[in-house]
N, C-alpha and C positions, 0 to 999 in steps of 0.2 A: 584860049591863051592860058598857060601855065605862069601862075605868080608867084615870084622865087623872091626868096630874101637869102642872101651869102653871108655868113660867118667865118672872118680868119682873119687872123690877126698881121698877117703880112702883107702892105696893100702891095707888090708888084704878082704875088700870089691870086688874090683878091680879083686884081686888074685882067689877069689875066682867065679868070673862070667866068669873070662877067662878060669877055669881049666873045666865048666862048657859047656862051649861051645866048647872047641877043643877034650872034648870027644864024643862028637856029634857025629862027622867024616865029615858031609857035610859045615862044618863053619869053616873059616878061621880068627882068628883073627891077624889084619893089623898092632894094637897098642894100646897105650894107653894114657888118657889123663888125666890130676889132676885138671882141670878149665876148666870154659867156654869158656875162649879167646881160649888156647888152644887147648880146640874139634875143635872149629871153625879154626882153621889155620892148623892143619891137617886133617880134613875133604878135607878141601880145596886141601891141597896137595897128600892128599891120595884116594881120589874120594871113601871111601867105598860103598859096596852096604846099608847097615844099622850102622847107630851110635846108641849106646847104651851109654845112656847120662842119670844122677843121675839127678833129676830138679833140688836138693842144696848143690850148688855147690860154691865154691869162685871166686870171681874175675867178671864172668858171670853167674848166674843161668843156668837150661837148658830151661827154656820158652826164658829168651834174648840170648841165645847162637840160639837155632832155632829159632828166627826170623831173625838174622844176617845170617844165614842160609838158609831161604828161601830166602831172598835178594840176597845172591849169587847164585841163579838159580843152586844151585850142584843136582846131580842125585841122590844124598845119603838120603833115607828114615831113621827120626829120631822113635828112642822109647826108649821114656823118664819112668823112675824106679823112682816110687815115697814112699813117707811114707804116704802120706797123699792123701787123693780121693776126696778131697777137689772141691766142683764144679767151684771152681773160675779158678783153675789150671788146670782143666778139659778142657774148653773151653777156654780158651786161649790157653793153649795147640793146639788144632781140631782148630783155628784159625790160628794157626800159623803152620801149614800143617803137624803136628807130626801125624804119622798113628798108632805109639803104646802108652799105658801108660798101665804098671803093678805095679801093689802096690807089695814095697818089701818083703813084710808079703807072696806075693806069687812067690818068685823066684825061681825055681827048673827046672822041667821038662817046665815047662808054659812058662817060658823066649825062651826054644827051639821051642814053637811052636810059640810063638811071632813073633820072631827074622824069622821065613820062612813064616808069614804070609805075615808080612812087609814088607819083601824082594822082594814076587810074586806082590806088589801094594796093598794088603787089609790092611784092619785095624782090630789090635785088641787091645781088653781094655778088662782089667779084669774086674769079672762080679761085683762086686761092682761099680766100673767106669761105664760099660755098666747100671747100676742101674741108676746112676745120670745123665746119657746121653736120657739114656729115658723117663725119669721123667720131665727135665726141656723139651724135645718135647713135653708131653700130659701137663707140665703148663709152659707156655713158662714165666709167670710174677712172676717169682722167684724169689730168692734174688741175683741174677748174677751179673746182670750190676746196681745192686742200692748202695752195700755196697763196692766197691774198687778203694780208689781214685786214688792209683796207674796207674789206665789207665788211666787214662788223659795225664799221662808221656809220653815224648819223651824216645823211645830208648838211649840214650844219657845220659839224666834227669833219666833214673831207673839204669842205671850203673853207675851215678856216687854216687846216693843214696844209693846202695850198696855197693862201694866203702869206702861211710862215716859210715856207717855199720858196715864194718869190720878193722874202726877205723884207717884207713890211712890219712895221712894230707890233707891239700891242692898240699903242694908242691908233694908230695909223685901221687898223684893224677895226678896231673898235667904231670910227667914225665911218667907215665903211658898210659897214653891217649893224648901224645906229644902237650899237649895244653899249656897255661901259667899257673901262679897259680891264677892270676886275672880270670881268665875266669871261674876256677873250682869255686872261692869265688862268683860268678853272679850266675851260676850255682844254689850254696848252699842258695842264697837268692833267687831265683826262684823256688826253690823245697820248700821251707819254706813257700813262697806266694802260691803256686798253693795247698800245702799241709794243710794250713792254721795252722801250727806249730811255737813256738817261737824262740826256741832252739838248737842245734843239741841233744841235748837229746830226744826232740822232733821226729827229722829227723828217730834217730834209732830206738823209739819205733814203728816208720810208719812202717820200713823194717821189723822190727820182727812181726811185729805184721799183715802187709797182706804175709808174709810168703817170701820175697823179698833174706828174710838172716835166718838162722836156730840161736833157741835159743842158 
């Protein structure tokens, strides 16, 4: 039996991948999660064999939820459900040790042969994804690493960038990520510096705009 834990923040979304997967018969789902902090702390608690995790998400995306996740050394193979086949999220993704991405335009039967690929150790990506995966091998001097200043960020520096995203304060911030509100305002001026922006208008057009936070 396959032990899945779901990540996504929309439950009729949610409802619908779980009812999907327990008629399977050989998949167990563990539970579920509405953010990135929290895939990642029942991941942690619930050691699944596969997390099936939305990449946009609140609080944590699913690119910075699995790297807080390869960090913790868990056994649990992510595969991240996307909207977007975006080559940026592509490899940062396969960077960041996710062995599935399916685009939600193909979630059906596909998700179940995903979710046992994943499971056995392989990877799979829909063929769209496998499109972009093979294209930037035969040109490796793509547009990847030239257009997203987001990697420059510290894990730290994109969550709190998304944080200011999705329009929480400092202070609010702060008690979130048990730091001061001074530290998040150094923060906010470090991501404006490294991002080269004026404003936090600024900050949130960066996040919409390399896909960090959903329109």
């Amino acid at each position: 039996m396959i032990r899945v834990l779901i990540a996504e923040d929309h439950l009729m979304v949610r409802a619908g991948i779980r009812a999907l997967l327990e008629k399977a018969g050989d998949i167990h789902v563990l539970g579920e999660a509405s953010n990135g902090q929290e895939a990642i702390e029942m991941a942690e608690q619930l050691k699944p064999d596969v997390l099936i995790m939305d990449i946009m998400m609140p609080r944590l995306n699913g690119i910075q939820a699995a790297e807080n996740i390869r960090d913790l050394k868990l056994p649990t193979q992510i595969l991240l459900l996307s909207m977007y086949s975006d080559e940026g999220f592509v490899h940062q993704a396969l960077q960041y040790g996710v062995k599935g991405y399916v685009l939600k335009s193909s979630v059906s039967d596909e998700l179940l042969w995903a979710v046992r690929a994943v499971a056995s150790g392989k990877t799979y990506l829909s063929s769209p994804v496998s499109e972009i995966v093979m294209e930037s091998a035969i040109n490796p001097h793509s547009t990847l690493q030239e257009g997203d200043p987001l990697s420059s960020l510290s894990p730290r520096e994109k969550e709190i960038l998304q944080l200011i995203a999705e329009e929480y304060t400092s202070a609010e911030i702060g008690k979130m990520l048990f730091i001061s509100e001074k530290t998040v305002e150094k923060h906010r001026a470090r991501l404006m510096e490294k991002l080269n922006v004026r404003n936090l208008a600024g900050l949130v057009r960066m996040a919409v705009k390399y896909h960090l936070v959903d329109k």
